[in-house]
PyMOL commands that place a pseudoatom at each C-alpha (Angstrom):
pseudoatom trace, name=CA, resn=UNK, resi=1, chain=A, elem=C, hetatm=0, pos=[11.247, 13.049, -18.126]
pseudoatom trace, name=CA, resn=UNK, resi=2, chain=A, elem=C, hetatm=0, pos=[8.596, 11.068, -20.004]
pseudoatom trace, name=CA, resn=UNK, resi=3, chain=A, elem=C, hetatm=0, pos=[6.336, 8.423, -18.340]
pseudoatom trace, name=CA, resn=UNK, resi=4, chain=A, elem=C, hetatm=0, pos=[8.568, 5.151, -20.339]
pseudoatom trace, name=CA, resn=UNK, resi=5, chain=A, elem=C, hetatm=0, pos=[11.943, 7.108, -17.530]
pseudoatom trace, name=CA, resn=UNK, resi=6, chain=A, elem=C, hetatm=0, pos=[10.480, 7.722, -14.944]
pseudoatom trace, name=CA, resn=UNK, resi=7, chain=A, elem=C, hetatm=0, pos=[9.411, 3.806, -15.025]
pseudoatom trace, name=CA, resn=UNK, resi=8, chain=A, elem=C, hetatm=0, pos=[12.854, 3.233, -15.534]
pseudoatom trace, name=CA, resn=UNK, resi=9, chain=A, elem=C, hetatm=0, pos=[13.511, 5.200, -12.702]
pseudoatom trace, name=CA, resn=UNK, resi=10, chain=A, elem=C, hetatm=0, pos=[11.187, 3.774, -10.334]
pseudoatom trace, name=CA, resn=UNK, resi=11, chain=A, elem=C, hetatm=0, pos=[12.517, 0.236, -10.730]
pseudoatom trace, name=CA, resn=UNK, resi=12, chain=A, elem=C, hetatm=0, pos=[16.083, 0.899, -10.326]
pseudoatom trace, name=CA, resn=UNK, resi=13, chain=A, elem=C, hetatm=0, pos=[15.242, 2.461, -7.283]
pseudoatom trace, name=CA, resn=UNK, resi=14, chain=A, elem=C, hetatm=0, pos=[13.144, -0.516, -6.333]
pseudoatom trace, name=CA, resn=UNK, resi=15, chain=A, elem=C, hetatm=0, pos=[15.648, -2.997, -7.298]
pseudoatom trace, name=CA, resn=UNK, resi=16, chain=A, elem=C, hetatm=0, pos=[18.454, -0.798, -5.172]
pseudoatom trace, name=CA, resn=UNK, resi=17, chain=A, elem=C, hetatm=0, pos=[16.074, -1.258, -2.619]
pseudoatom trace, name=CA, resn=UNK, resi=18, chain=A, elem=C, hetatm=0, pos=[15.626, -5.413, -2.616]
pseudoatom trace, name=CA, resn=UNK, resi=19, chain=A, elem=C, hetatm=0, pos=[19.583, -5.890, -2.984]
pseudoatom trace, name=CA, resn=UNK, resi=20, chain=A, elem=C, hetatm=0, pos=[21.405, -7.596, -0.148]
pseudoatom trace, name=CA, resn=UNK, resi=21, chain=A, elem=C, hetatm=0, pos=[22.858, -4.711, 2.335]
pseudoatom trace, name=CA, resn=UNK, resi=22, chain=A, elem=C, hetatm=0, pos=[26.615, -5.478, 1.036]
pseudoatom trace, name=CA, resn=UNK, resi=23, chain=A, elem=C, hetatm=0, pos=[25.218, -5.723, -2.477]
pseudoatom trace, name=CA, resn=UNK, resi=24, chain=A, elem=C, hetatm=0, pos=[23.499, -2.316, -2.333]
pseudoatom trace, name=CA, resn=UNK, resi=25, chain=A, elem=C, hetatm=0, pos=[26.707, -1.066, -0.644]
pseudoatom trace, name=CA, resn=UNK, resi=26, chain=A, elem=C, hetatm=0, pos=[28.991, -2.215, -2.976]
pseudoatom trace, name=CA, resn=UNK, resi=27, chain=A, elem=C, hetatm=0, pos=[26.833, -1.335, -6.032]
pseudoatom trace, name=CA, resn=UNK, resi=28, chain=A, elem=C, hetatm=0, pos=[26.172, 2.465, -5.253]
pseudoatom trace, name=CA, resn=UNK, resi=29, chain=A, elem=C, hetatm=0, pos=[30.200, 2.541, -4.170]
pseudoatom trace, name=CA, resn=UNK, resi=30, chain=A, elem=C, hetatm=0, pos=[31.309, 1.682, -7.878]
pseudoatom trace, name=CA, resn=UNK, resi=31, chain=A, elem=C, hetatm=0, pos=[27.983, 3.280, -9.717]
pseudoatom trace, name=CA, resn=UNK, resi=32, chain=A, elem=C, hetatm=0, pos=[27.688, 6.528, -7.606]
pseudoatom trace, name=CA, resn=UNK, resi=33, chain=A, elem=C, hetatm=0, pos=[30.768, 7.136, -5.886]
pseudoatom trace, name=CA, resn=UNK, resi=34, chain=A, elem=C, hetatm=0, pos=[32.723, 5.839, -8.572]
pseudoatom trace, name=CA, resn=UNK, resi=35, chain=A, elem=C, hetatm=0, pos=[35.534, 4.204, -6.476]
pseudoatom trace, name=CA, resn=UNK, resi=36, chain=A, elem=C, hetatm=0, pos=[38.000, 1.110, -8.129]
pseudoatom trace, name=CA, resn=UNK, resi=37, chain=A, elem=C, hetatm=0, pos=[37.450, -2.361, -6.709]
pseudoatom trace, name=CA, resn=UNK, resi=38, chain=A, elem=C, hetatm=0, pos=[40.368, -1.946, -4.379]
pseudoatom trace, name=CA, resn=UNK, resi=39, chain=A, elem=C, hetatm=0, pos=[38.897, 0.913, -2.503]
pseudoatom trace, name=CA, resn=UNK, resi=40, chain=A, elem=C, hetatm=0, pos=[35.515, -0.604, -2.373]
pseudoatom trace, name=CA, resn=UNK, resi=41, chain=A, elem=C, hetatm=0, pos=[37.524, -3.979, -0.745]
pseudoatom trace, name=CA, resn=UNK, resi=42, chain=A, elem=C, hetatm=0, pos=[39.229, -1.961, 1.531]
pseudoatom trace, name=CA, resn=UNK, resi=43, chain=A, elem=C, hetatm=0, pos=[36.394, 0.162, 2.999]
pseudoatom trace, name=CA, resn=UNK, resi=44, chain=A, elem=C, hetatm=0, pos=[34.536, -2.964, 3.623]
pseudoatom trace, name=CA, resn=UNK, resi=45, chain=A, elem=C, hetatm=0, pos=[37.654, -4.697, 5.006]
pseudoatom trace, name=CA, resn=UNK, resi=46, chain=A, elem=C, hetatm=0, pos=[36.326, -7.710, 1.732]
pseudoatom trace, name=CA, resn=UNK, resi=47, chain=A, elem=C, hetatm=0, pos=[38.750, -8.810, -0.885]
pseudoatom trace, name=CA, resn=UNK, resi=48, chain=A, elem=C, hetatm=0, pos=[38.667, -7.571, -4.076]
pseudoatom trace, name=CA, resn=UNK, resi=49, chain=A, elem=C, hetatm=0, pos=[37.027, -10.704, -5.315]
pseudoatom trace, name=CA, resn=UNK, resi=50, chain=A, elem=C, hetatm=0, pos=[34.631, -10.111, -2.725]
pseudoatom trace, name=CA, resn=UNK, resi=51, chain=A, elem=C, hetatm=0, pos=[33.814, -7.035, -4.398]
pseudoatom trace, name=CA, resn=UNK, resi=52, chain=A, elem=C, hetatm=0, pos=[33.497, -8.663, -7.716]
pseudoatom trace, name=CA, resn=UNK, resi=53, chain=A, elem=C, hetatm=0, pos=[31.081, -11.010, -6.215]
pseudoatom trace, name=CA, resn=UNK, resi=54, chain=A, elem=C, hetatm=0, pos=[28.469, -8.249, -4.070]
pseudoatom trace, name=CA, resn=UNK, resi=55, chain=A, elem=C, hetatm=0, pos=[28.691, -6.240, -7.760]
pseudoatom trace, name=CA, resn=UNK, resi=56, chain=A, elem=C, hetatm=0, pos=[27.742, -9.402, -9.855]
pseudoatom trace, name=CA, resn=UNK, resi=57, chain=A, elem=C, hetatm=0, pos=[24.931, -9.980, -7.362]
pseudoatom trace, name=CA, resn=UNK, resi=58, chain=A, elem=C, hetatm=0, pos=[23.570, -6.183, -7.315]
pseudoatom trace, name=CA, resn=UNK, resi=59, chain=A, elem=C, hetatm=0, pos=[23.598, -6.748, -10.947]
pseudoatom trace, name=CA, resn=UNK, resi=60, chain=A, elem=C, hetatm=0, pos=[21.484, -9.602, -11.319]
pseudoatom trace, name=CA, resn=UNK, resi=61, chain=A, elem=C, hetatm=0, pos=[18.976, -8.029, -9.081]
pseudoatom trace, name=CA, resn=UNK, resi=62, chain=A, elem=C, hetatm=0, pos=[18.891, -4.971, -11.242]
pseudoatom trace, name=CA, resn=UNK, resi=63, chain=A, elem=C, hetatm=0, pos=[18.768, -7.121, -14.616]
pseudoatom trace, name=CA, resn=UNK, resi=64, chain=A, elem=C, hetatm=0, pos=[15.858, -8.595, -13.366]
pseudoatom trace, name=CA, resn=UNK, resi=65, chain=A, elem=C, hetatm=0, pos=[14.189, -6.251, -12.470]
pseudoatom trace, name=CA, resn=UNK, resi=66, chain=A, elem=C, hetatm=0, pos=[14.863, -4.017, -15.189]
pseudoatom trace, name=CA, resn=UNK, resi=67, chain=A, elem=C, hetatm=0, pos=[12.936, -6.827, -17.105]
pseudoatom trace, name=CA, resn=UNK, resi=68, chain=A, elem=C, hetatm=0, pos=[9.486, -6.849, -15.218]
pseudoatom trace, name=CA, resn=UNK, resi=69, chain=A, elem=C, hetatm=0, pos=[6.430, -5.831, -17.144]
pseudoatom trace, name=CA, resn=UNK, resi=70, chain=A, elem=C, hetatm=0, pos=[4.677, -3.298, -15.738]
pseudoatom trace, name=CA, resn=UNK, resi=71, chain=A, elem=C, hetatm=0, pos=[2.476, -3.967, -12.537]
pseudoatom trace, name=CA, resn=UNK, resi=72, chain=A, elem=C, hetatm=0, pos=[-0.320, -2.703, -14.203]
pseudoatom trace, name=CA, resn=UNK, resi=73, chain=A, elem=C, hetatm=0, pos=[-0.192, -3.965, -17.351]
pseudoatom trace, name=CA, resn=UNK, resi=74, chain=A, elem=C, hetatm=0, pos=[-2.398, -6.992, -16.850]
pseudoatom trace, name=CA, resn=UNK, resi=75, chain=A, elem=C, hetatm=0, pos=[-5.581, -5.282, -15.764]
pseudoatom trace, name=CA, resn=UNK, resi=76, chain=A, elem=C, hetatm=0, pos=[-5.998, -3.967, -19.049]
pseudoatom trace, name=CA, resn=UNK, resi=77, chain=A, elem=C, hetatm=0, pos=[-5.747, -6.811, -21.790]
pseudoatom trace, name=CA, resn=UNK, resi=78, chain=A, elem=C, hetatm=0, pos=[-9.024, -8.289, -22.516]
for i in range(1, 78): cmd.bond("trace and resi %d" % i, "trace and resi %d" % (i + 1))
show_as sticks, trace
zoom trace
């Protein structure tokens, strides 16, 4: 895995980590357990809108997260 992955990497699993707990839940149900929407809303005990709703959430956390520059990056510009 080169550095530019494992960066990758490192802020998915940082952005996993800020999402709301029903967020994160729901996310890693549909990305890792691969379950349908129904499943997911009745785990939970949620409606599937519910559902649609935690995923768009986990998503924006992940989009923007995906998007930071790198913490480190502005110590080195001159």
């Amino acid at each position: 895995m080169n550095r530019e992955d494992r960066l990758r990497l490192w802020r998915a699993e940082r952005a996993v980590d800020r999402m709301e707990e029903m967020d994160r839940k729901v996310f890693l149900a549909i990305r890792v357990e691969e379950l349908s929407y129904s499943e997911i809303a009745q785990r939970f005990g949620i409606t599937v809108a519910d559902v649609e709703w935690h995923f768009a959430g986990s998503l924006r956390v992940l989009m923007v997260a995906m998007d930071e520059k790198d913490p480190w990056w502005w110590r080195f510009r001159f």
